[in-house]
Backbone as CSV, one residue per row, in Angstrom:
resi,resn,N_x,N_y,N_z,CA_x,CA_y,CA_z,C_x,C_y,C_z
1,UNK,1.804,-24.861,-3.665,2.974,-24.042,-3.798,3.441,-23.647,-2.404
2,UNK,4.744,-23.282,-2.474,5.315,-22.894,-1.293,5.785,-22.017,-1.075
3,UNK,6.319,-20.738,-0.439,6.559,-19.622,-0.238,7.445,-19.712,1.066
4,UNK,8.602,-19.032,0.603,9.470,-18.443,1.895,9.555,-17.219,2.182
5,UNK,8.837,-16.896,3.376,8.690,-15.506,3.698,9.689,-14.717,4.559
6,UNK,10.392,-13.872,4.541,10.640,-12.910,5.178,10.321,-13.032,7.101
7,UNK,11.283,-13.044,7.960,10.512,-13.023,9.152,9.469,-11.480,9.169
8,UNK,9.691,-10.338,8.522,8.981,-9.170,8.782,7.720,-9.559,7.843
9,UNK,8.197,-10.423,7.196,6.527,-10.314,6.471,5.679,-10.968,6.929
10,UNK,6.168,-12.133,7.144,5.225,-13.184,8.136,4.668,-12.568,9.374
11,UNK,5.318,-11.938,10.340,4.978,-10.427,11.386,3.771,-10.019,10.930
12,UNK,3.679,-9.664,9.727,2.740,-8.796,8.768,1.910,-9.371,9.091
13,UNK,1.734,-10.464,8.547,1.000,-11.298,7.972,-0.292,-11.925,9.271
14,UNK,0.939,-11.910,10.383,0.409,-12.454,12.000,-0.169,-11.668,12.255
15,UNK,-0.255,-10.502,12.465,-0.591,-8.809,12.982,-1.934,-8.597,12.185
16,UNK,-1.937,-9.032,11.226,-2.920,-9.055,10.110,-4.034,-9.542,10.460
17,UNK,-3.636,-11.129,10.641,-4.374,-12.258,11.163,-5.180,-11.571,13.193
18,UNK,-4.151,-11.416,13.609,-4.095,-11.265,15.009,-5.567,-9.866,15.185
19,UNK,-5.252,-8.930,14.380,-6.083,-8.103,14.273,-7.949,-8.252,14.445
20,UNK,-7.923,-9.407,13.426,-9.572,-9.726,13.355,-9.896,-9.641,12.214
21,UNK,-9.304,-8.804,11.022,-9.090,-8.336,9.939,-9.283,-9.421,8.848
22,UNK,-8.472,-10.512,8.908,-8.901,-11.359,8.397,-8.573,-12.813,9.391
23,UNK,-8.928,-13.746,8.769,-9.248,-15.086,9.139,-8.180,-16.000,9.186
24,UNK,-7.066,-15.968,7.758,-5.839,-16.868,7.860,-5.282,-15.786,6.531
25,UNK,-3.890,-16.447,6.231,-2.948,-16.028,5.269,-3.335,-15.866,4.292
26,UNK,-3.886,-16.618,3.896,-4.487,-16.580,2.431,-5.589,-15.232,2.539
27,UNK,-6.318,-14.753,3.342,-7.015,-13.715,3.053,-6.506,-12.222,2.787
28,UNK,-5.066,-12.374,4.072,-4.404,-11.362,3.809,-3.374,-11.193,2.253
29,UNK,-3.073,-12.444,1.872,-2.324,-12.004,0.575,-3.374,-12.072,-0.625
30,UNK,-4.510,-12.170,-0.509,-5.576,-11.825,-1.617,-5.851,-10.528,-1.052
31,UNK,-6.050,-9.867,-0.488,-5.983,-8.288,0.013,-4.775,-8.001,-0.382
32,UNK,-3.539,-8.440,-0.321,-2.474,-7.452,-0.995,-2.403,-7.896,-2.386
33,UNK,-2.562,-8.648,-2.609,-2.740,-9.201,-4.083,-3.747,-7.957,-4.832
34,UNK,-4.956,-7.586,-4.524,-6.216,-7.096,-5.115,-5.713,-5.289,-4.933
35,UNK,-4.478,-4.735,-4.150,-4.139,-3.812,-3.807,-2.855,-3.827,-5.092
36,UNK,-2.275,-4.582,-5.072,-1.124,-4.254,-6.097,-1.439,-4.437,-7.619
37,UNK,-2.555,-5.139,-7.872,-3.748,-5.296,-9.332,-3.676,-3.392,-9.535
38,UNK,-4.397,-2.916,-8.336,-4.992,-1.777,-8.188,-4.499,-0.485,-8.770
39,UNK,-2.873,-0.796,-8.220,-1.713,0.158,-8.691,-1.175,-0.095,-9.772
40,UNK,-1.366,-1.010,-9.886,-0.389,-1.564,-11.589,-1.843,-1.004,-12.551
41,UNK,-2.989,-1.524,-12.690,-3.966,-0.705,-13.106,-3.448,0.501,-13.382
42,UNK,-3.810,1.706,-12.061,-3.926,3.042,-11.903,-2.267,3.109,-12.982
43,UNK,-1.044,2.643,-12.526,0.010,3.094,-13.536,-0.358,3.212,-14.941
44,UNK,-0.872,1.584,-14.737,-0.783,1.529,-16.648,-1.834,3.048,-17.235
45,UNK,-2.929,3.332,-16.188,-3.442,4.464,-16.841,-2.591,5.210,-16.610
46,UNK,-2.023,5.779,-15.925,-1.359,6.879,-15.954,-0.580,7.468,-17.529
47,UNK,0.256,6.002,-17.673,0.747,6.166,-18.658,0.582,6.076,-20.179
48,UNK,-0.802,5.519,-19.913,-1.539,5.638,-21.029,-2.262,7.454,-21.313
49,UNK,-2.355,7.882,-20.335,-2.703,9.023,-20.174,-1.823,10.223,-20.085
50,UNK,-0.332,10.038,-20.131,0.846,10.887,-19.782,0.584,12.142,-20.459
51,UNK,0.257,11.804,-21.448,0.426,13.105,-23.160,-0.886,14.098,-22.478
52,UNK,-1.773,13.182,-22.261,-3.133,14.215,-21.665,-2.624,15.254,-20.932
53,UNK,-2.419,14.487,-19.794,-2.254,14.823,-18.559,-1.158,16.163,-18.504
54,UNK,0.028,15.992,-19.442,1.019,16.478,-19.384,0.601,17.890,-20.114
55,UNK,-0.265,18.018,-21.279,-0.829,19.082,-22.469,-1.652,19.439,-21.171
56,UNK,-2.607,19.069,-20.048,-3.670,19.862,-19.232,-2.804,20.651,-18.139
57,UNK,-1.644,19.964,-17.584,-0.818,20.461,-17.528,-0.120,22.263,-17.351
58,UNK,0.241,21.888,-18.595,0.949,22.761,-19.599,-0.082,23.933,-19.660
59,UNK,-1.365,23.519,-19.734,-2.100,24.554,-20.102,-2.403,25.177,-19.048
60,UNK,-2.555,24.342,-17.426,-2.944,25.424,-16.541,-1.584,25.951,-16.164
61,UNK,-0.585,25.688,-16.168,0.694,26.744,-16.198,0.593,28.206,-16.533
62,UNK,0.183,27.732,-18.248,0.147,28.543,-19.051,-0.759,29.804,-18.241
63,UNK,-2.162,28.938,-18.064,-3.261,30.006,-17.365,-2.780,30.994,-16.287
64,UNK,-2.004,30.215,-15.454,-1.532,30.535,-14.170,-0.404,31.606,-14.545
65,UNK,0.363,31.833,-15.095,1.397,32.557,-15.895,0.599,33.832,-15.904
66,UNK,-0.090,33.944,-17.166,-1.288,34.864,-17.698,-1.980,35.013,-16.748
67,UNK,-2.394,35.111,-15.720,-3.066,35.666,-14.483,-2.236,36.595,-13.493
68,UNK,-1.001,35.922,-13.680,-0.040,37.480,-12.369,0.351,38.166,-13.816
């Protein structure tokens, strides 16, 4: 496959490389690859979790209210 990059990404990508960090291209876009898994993950919980989150919420409001 082939990919047309961005001159700023390719930059990236060099800077990346240039660093020591990793070895060639391919290491750096499996590092951003394994980083954006990460976040799409963490979202999907989030939003699987909204109702929780939103009722624990609500309740320390509530607490916080009832304390002053």
């Amino acid at each position: 496959m082939s990919i047309d990059l961005k001159p700023e990404q390719q930059r990236v990508i060099d800077l990346a490389i240039q660093s020591g960090a990793y070895r060639n291209p391919a290491e750096v876009l499996d590092q951003a690859f394994e980083i954006l898994r990460e976040q799409l993950d963490l979202e999907d919980w989030m939003f699987e979790q909204r109702d929780v989150i939103a009722a624990q919420i609500g309740k320390g409001f509530a607490q916080a209210q009832r304390a002053n």
